[in-house]
PDB file of N, CA, C, O and CB in Angstrom:
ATOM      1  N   UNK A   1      47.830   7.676 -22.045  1.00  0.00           N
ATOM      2  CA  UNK A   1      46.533   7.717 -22.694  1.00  0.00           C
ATOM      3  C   UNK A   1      45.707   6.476 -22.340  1.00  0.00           C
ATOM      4  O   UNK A   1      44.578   6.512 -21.851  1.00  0.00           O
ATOM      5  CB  UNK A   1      46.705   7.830 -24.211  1.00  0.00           C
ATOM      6  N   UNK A   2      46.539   5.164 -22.707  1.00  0.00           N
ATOM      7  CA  UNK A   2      45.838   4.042 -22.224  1.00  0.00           C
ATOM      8  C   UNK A   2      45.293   3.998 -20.452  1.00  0.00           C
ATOM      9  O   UNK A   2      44.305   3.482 -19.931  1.00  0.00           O
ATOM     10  CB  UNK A   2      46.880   2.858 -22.570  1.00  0.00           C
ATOM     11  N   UNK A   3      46.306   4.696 -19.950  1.00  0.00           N
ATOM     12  CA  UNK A   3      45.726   4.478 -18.301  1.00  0.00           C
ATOM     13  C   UNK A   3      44.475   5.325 -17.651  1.00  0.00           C
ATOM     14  O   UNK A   3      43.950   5.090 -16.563  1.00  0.00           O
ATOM     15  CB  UNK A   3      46.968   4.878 -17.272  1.00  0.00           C
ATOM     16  N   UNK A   4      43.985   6.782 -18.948  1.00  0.00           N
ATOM     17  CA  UNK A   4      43.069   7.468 -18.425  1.00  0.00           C
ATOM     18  C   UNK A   4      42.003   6.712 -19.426  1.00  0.00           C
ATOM     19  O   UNK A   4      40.947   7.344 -19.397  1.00  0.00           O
ATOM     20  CB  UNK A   4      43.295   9.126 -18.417  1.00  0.00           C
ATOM     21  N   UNK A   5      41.927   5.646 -20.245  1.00  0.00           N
ATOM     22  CA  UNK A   5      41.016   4.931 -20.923  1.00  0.00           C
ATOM     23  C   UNK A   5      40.549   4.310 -19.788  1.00  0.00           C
ATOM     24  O   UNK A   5      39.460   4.571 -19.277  1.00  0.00           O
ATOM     25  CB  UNK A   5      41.470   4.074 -22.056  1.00  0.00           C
ATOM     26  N   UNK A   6      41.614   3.206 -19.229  1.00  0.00           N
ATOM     27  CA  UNK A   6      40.952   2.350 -18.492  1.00  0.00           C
ATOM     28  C   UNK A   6      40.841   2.983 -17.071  1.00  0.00           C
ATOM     29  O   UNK A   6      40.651   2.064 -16.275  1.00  0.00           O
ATOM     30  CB  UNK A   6      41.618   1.022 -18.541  1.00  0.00           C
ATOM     31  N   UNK A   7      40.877   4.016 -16.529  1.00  0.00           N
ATOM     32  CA  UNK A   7      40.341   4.646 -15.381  1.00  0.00           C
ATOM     33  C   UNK A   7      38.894   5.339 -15.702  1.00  0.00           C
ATOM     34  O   UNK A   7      38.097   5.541 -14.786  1.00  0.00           O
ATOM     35  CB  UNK A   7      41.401   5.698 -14.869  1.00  0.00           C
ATOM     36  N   UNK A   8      38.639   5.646 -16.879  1.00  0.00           N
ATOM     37  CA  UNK A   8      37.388   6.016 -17.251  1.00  0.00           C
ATOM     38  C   UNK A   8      36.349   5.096 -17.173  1.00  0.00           C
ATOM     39  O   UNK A   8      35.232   5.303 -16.701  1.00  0.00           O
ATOM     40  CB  UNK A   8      37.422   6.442 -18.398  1.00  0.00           C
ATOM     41  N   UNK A   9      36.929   3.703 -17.837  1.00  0.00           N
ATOM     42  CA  UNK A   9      36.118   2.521 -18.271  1.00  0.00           C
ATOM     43  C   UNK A   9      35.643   2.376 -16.896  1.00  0.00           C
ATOM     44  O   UNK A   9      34.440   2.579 -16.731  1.00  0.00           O
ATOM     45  CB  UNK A   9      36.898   1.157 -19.003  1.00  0.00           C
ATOM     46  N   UNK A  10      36.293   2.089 -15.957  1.00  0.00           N
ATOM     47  CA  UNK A  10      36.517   1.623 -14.250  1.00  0.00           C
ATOM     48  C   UNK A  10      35.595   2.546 -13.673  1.00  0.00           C
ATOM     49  O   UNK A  10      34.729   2.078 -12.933  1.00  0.00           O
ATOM     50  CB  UNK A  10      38.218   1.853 -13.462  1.00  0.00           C
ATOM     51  N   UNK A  11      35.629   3.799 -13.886  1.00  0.00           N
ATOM     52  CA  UNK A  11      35.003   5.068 -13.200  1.00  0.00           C
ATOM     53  C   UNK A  11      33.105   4.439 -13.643  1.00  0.00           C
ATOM     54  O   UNK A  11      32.377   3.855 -12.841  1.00  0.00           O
ATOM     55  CB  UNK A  11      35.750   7.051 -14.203  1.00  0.00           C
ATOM     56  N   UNK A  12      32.794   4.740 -14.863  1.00  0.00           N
ATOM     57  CA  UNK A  12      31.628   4.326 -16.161  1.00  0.00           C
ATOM     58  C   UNK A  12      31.429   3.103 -15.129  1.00  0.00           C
ATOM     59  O   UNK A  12      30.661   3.320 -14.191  1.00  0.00           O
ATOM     60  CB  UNK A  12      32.248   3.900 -18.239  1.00  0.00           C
ATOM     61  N   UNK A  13      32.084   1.760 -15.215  1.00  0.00           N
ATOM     62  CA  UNK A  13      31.351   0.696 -14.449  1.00  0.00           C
ATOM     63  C   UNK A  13      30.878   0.658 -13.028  1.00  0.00           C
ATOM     64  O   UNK A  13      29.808   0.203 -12.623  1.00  0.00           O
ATOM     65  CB  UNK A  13      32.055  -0.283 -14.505  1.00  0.00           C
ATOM     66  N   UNK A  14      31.823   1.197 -12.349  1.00  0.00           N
ATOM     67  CA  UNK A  14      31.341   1.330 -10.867  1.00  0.00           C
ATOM     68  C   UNK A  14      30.155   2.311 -10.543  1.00  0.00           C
ATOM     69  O   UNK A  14      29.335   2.207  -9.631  1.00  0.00           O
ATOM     70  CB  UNK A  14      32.530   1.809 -10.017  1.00  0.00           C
ATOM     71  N   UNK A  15      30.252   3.240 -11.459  1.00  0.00           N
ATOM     72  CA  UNK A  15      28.796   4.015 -11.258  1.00  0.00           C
ATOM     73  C   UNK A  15      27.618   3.478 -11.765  1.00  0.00           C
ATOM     74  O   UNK A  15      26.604   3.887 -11.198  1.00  0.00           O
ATOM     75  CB  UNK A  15      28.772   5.314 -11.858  1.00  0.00           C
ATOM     76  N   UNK A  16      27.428   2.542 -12.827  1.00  0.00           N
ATOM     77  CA  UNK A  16      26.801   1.606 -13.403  1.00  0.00           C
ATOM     78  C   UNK A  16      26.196   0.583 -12.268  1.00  0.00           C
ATOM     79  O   UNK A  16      24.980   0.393 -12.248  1.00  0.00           O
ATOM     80  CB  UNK A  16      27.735   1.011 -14.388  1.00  0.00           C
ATOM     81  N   UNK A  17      27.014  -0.044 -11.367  1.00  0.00           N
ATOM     82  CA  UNK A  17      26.909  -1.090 -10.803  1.00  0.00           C
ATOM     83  C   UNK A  17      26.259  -0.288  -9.337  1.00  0.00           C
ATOM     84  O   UNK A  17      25.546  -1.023  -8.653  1.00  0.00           O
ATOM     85  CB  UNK A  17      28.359  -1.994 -10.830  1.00  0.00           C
ATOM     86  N   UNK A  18      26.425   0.919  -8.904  1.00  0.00           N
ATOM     87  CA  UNK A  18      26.044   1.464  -7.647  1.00  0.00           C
ATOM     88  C   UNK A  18      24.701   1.853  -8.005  1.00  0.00           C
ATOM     89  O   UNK A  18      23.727   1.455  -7.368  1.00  0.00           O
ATOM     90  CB  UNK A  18      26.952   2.627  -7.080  1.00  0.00           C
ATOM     91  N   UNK A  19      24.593   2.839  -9.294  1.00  0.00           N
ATOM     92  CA  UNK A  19      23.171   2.782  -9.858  1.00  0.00           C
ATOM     93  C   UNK A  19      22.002   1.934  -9.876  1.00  0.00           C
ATOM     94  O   UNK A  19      20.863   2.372  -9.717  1.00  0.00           O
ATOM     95  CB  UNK A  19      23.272   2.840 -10.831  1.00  0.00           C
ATOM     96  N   UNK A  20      22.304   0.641 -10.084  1.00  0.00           N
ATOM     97  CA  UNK A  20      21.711  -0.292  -9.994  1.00  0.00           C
ATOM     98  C   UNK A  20      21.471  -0.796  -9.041  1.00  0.00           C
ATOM     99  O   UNK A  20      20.309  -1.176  -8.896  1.00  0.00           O
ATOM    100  CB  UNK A  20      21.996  -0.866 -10.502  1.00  0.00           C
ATOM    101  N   UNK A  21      22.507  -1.045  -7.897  1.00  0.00           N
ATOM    102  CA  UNK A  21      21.635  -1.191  -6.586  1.00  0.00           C
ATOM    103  C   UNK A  21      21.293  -0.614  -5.962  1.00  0.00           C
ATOM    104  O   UNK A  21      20.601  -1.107  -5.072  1.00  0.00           O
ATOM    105  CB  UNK A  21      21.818  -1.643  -5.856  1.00  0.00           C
ATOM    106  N   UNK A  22      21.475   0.500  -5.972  1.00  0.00           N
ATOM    107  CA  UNK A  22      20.333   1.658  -5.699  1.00  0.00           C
ATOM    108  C   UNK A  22      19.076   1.793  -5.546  1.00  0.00           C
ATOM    109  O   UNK A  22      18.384   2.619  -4.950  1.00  0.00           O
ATOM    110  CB  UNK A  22      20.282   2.341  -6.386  1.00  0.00           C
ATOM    111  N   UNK A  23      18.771   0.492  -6.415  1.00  0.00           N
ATOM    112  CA  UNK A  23      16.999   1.072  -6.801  1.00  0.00           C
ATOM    113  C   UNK A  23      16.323   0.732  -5.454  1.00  0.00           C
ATOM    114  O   UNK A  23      16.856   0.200  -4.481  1.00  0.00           O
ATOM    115  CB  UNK A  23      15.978   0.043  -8.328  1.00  0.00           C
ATOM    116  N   UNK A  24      14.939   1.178  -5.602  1.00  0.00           N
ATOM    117  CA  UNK A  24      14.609   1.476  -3.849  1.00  0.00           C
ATOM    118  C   UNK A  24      13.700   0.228  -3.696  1.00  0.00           C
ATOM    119  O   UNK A  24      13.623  -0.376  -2.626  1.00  0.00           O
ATOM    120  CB  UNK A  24      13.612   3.220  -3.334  1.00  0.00           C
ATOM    121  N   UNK A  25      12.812  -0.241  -5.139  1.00  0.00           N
ATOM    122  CA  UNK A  25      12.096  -1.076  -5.159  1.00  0.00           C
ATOM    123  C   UNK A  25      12.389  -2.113  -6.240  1.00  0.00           C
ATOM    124  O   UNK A  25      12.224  -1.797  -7.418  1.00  0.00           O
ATOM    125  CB  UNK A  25      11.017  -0.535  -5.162  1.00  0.00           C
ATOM    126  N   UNK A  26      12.775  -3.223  -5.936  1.00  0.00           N
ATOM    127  CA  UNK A  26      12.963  -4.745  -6.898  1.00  0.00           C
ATOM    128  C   UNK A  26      12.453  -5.886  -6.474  1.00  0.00           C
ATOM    129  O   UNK A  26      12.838  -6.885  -7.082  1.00  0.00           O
ATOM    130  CB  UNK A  26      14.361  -5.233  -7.096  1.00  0.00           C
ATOM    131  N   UNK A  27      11.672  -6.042  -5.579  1.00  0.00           N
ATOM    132  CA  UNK A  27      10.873  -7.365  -5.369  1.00  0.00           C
ATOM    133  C   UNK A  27       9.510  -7.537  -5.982  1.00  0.00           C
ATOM    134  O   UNK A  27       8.879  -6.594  -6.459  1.00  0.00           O
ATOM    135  CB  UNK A  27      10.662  -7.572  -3.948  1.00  0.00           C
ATOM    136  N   UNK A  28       9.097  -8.736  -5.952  1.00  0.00           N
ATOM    137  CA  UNK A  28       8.270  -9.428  -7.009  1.00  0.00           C
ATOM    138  C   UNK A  28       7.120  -8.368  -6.346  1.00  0.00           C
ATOM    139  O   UNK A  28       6.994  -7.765  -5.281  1.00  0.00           O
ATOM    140  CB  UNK A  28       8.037 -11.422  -6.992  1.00  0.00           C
ATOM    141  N   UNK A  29       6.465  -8.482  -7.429  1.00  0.00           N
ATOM    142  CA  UNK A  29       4.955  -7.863  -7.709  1.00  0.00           C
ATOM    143  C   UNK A  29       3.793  -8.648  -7.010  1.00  0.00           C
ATOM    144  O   UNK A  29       3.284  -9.734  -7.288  1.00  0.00           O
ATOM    145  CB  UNK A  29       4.602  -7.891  -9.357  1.00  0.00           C
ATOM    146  N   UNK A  30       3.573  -7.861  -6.141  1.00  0.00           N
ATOM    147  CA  UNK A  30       2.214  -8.481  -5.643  1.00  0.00           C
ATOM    148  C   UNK A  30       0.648  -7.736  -5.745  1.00  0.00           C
ATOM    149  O   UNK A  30       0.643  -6.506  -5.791  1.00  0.00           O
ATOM    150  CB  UNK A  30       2.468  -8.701  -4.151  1.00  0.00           C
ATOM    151  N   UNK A  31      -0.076  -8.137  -5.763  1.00  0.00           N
ATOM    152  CA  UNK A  31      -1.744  -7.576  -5.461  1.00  0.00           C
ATOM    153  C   UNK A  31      -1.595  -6.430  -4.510  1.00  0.00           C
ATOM    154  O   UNK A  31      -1.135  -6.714  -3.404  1.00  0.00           O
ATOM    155  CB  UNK A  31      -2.880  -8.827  -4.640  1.00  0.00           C
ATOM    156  N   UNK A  32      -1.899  -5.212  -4.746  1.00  0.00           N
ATOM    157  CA  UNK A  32      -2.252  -4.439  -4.114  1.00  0.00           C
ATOM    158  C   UNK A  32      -4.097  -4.020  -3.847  1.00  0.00           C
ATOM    159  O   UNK A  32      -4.511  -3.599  -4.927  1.00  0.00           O
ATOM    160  CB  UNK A  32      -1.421  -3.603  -4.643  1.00  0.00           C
ATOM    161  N   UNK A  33      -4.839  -4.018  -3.156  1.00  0.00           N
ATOM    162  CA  UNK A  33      -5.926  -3.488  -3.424  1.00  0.00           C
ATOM    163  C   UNK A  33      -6.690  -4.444  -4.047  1.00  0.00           C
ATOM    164  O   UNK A  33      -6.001  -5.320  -4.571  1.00  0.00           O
ATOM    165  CB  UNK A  33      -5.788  -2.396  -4.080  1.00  0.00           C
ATOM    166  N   UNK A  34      -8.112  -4.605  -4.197  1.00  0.00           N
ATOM    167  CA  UNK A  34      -9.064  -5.565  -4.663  1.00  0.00           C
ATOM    168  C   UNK A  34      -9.577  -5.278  -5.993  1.00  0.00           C
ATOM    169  O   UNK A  34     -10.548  -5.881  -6.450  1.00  0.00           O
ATOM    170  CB  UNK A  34     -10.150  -5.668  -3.763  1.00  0.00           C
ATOM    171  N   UNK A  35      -8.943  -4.359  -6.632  1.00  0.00           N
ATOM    172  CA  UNK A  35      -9.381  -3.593  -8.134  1.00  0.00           C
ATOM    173  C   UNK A  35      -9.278  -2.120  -8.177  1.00  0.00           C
ATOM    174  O   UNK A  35      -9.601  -1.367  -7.258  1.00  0.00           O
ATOM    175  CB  UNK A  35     -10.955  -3.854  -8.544  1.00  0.00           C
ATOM    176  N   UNK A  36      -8.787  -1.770  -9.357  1.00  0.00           N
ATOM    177  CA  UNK A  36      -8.094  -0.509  -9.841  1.00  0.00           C
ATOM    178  C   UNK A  36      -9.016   0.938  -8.846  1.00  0.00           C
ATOM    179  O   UNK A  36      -8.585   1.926  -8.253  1.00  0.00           O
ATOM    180  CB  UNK A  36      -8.341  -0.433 -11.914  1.00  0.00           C
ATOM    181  N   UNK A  37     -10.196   0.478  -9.044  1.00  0.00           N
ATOM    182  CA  UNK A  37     -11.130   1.330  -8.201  1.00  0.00           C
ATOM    183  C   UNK A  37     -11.281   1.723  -7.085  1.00  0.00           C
ATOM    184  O   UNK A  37     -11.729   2.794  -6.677  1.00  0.00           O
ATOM    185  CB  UNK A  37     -11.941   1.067  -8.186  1.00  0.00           C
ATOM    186  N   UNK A  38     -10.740   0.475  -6.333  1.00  0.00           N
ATOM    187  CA  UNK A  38     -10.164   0.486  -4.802  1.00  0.00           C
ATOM    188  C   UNK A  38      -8.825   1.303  -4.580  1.00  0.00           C
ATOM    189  O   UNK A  38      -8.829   2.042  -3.596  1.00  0.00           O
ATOM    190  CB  UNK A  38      -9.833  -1.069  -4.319  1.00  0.00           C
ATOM    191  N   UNK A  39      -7.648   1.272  -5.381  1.00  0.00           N
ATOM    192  CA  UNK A  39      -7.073   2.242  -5.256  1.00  0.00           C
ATOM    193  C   UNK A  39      -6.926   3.449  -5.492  1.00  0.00           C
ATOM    194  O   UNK A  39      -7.298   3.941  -6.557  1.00  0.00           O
ATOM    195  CB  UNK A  39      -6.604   2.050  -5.378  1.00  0.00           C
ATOM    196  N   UNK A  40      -6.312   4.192  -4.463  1.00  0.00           N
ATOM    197  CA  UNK A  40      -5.527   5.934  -5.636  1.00  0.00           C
ATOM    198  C   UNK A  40      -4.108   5.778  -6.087  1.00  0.00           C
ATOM    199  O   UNK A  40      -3.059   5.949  -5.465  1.00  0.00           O
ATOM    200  CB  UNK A  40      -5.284   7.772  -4.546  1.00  0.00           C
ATOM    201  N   UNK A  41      -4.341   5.399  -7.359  1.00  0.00           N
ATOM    202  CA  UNK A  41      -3.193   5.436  -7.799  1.00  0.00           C
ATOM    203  C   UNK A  41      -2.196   6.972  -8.483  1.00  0.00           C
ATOM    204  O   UNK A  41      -1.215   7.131  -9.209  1.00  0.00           O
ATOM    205  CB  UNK A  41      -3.459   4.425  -8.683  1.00  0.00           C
ATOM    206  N   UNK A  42      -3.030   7.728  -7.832  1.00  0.00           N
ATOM    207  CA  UNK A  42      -2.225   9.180  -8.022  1.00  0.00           C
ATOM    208  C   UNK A  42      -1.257   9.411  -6.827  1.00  0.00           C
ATOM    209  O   UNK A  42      -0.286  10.152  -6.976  1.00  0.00           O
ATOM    210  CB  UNK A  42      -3.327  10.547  -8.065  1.00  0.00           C
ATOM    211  N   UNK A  43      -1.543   8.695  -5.462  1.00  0.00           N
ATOM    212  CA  UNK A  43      -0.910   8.964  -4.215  1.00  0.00           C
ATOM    213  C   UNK A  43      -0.175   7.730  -4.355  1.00  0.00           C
ATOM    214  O   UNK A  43       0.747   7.792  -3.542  1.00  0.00           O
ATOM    215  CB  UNK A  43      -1.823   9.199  -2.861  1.00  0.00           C
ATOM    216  N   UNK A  44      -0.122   6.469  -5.086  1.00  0.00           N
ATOM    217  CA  UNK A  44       1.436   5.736  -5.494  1.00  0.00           C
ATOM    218  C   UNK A  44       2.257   6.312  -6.268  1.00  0.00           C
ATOM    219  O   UNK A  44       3.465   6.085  -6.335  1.00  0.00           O
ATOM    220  CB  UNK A  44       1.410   4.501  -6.182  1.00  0.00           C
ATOM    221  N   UNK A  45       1.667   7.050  -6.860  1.00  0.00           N
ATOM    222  CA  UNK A  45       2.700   7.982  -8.454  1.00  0.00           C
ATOM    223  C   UNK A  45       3.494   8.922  -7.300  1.00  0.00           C
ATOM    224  O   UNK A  45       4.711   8.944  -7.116  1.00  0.00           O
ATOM    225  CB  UNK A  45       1.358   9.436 -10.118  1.00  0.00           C
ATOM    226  N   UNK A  46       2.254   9.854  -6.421  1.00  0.00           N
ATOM    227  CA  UNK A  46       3.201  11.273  -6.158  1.00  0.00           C
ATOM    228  C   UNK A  46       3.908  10.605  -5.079  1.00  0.00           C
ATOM    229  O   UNK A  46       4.659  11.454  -4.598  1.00  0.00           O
ATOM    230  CB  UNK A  46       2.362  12.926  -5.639  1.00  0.00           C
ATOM    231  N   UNK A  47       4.089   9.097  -4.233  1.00  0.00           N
ATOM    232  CA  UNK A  47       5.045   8.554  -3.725  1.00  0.00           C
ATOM    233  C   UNK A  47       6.043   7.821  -3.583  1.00  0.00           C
ATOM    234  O   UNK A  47       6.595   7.215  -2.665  1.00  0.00           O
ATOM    235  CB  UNK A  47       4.877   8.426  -3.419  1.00  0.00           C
ATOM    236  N   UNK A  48       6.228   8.040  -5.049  1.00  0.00           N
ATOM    237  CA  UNK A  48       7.091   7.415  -5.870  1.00  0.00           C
ATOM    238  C   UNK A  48       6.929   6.073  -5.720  1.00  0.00           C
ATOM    239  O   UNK A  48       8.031   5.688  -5.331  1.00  0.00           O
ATOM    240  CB  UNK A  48       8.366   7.782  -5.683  1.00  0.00           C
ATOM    241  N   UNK A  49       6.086   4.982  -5.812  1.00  0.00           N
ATOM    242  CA  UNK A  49       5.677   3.857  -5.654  1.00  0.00           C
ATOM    243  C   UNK A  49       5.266   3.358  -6.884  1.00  0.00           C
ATOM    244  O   UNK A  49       4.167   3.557  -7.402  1.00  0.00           O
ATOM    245  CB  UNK A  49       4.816   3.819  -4.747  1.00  0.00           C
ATOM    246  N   UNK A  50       6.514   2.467  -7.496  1.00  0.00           N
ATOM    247  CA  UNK A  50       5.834   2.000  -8.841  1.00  0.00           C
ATOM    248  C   UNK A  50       5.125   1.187  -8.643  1.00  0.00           C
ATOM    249  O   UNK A  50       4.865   0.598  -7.594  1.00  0.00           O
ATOM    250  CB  UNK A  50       6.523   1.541  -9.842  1.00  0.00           C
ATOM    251  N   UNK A  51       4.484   1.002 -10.313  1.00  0.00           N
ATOM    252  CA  UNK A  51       2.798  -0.161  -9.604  1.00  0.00           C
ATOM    253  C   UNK A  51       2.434  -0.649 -11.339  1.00  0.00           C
ATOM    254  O   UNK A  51       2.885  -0.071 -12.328  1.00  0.00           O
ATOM    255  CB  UNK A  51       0.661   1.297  -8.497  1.00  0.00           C
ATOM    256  N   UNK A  52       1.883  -1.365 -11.345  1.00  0.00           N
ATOM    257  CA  UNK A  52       1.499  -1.864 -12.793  1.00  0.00           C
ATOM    258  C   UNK A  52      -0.280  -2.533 -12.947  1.00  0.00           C
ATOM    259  O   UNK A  52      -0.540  -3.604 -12.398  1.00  0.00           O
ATOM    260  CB  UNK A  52       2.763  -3.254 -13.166  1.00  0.00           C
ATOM    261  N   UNK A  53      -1.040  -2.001 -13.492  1.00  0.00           N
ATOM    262  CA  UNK A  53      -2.212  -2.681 -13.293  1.00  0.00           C
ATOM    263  C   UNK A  53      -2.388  -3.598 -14.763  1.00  0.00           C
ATOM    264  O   UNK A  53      -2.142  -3.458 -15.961  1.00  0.00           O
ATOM    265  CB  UNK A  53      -3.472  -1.548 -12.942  1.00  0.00           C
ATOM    266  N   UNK A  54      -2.872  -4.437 -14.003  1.00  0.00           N
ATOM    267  CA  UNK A  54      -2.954  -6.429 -15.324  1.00  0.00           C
ATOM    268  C   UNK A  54      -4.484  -6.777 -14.550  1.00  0.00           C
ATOM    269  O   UNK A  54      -4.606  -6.999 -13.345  1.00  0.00           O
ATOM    270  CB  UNK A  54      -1.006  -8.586 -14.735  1.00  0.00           C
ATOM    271  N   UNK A  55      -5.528  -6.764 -15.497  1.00  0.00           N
ATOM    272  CA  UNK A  55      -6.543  -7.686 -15.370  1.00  0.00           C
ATOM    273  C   UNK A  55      -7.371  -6.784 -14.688  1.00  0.00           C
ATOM    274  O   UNK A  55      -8.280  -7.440 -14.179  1.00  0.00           O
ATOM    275  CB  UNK A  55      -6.238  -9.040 -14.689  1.00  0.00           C
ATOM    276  N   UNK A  56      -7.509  -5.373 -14.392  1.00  0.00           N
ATOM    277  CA  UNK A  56      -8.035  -4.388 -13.451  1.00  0.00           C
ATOM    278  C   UNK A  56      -7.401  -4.693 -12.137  1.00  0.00           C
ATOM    279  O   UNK A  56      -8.329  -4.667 -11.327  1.00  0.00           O
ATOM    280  CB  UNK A  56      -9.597  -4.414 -13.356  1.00  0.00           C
ATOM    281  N   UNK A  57      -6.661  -4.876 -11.723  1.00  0.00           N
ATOM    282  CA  UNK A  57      -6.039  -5.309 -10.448  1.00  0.00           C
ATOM    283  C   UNK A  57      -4.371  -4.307 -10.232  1.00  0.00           C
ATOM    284  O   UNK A  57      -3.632  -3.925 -11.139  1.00  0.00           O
ATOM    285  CB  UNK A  57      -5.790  -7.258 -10.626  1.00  0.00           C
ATOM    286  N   UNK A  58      -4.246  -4.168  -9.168  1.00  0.00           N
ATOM    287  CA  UNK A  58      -3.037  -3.035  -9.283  1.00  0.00           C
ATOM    288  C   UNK A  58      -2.325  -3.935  -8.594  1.00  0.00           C
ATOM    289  O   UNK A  58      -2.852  -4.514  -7.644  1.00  0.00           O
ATOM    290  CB  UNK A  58      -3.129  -1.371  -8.616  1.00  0.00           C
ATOM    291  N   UNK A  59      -0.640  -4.268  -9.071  1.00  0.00           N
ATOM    292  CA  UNK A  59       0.514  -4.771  -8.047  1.00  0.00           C
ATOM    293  C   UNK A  59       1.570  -4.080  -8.385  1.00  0.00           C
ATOM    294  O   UNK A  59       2.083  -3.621  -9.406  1.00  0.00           O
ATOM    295  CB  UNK A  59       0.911  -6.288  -8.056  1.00  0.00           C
ATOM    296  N   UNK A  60       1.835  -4.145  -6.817  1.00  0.00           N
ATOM    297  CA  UNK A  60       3.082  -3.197  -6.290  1.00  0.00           C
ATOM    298  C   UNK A  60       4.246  -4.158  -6.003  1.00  0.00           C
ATOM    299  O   UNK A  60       3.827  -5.297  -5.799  1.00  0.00           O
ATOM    300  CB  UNK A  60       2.708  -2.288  -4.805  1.00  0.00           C
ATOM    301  N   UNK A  61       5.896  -4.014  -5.908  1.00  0.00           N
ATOM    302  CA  UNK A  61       6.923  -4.479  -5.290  1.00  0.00           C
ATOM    303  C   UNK A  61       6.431  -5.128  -4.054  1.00  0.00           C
ATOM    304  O   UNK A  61       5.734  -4.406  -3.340  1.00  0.00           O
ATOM    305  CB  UNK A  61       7.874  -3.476  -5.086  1.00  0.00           C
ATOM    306  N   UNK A  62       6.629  -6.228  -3.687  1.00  0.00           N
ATOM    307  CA  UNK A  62       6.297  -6.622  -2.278  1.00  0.00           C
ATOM    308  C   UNK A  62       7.454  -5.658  -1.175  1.00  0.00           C
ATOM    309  O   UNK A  62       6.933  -5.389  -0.093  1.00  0.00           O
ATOM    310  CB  UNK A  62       6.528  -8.531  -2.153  1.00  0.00           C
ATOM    311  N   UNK A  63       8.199  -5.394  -1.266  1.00  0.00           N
ATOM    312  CA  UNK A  63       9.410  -4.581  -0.380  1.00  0.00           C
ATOM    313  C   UNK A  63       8.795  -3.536  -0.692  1.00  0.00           C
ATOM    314  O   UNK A  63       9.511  -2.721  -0.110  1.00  0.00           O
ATOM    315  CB  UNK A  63      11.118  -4.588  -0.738  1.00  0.00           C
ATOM    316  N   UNK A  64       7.753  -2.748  -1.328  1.00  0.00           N
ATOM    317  CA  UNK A  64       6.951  -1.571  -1.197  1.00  0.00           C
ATOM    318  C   UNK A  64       5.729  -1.659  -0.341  1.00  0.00           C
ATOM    319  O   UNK A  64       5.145  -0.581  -0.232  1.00  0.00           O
ATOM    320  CB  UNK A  64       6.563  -1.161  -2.464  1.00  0.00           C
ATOM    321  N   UNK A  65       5.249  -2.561   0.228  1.00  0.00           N
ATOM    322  CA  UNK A  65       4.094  -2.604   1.133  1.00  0.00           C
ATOM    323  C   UNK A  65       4.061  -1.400   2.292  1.00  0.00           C
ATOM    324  O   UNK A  65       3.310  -0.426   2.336  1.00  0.00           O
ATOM    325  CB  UNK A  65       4.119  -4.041   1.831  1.00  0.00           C
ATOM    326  N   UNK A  66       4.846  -1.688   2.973  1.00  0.00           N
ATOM    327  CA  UNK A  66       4.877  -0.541   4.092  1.00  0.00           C
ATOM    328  C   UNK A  66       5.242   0.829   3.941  1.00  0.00           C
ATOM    329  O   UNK A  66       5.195   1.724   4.785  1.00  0.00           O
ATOM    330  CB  UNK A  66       5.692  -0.872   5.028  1.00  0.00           C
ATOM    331  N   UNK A  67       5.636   0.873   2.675  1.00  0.00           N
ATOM    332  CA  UNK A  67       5.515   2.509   2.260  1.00  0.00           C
ATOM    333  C   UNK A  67       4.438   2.735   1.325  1.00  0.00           C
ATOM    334  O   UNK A  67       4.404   3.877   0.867  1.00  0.00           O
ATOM    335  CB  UNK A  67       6.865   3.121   1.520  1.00  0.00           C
ATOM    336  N   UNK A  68       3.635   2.007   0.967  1.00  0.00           N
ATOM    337  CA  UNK A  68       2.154   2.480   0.695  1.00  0.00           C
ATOM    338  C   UNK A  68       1.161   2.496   1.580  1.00  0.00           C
ATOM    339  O   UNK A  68       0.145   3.191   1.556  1.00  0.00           O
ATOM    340  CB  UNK A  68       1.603   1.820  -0.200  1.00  0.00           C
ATOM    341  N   UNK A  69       1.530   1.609   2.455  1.00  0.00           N
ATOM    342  CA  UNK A  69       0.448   1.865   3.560  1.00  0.00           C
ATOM    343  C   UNK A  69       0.481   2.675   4.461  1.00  0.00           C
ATOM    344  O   UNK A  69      -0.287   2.846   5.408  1.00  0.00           O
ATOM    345  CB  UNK A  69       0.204   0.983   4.217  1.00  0.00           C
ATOM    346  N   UNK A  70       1.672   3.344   4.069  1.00  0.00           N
ATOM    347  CA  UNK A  70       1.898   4.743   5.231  1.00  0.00           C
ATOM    348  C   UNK A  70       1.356   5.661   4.475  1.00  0.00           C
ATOM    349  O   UNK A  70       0.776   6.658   4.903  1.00  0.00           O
ATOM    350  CB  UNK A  70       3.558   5.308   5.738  1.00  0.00           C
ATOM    351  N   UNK A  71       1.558   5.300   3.030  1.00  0.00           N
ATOM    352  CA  UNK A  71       1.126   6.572   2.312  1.00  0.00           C
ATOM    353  C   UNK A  71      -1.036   6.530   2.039  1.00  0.00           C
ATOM    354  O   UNK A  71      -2.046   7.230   2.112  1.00  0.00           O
ATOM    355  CB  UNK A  71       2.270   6.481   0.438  1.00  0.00           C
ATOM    356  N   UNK A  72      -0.573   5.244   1.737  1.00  0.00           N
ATOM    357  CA  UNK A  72      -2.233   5.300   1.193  1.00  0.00           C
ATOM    358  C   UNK A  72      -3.561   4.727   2.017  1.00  0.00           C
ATOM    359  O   UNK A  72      -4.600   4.222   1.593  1.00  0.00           O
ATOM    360  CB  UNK A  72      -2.303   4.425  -0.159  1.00  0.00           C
ATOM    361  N   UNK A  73      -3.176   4.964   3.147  1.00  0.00           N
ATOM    362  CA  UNK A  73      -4.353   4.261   4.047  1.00  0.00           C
ATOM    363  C   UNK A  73      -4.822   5.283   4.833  1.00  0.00           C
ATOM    364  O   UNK A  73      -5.731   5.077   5.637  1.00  0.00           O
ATOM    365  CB  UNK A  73      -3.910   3.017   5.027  1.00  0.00           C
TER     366      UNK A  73
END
């Protein structure tokens, strides 16, 4: 019983830990675009490109640059 506990626990963490580096985008946030207006931010959404707008200004992952500019230019 104890050995399918801790093969579960083991199973639960390693998928935890692969999940996580997984993610496609984790670098710092930079300026995208010169104001919210300047962008389409419907063609970062439908490209899966997260983005956050602060101050009317939109920033994206810096390790996302070249897949918005394929997408949005």
């Amino acid at each position: 019983m104890k050995k399918h506990r801790f093969r579960n626990l083991f199973f639960c963490f390693t998928a935890l830990l692969v999940l996580s580096a997984c993610q496609k985008y984790n670098g710092k946030l930079e300026q995208w675009g010169s104001t919210v207006d300047t962008v389409d931010t419907a063609k970062l959404k439908r490209n899966n490109i997260p983005y956050e707008i602060k101050d009317g200004k939109v920033y994206i992952p810096e390790d996302a640059f070249s897949d918005a500019t394929l997408c949005c230019t």
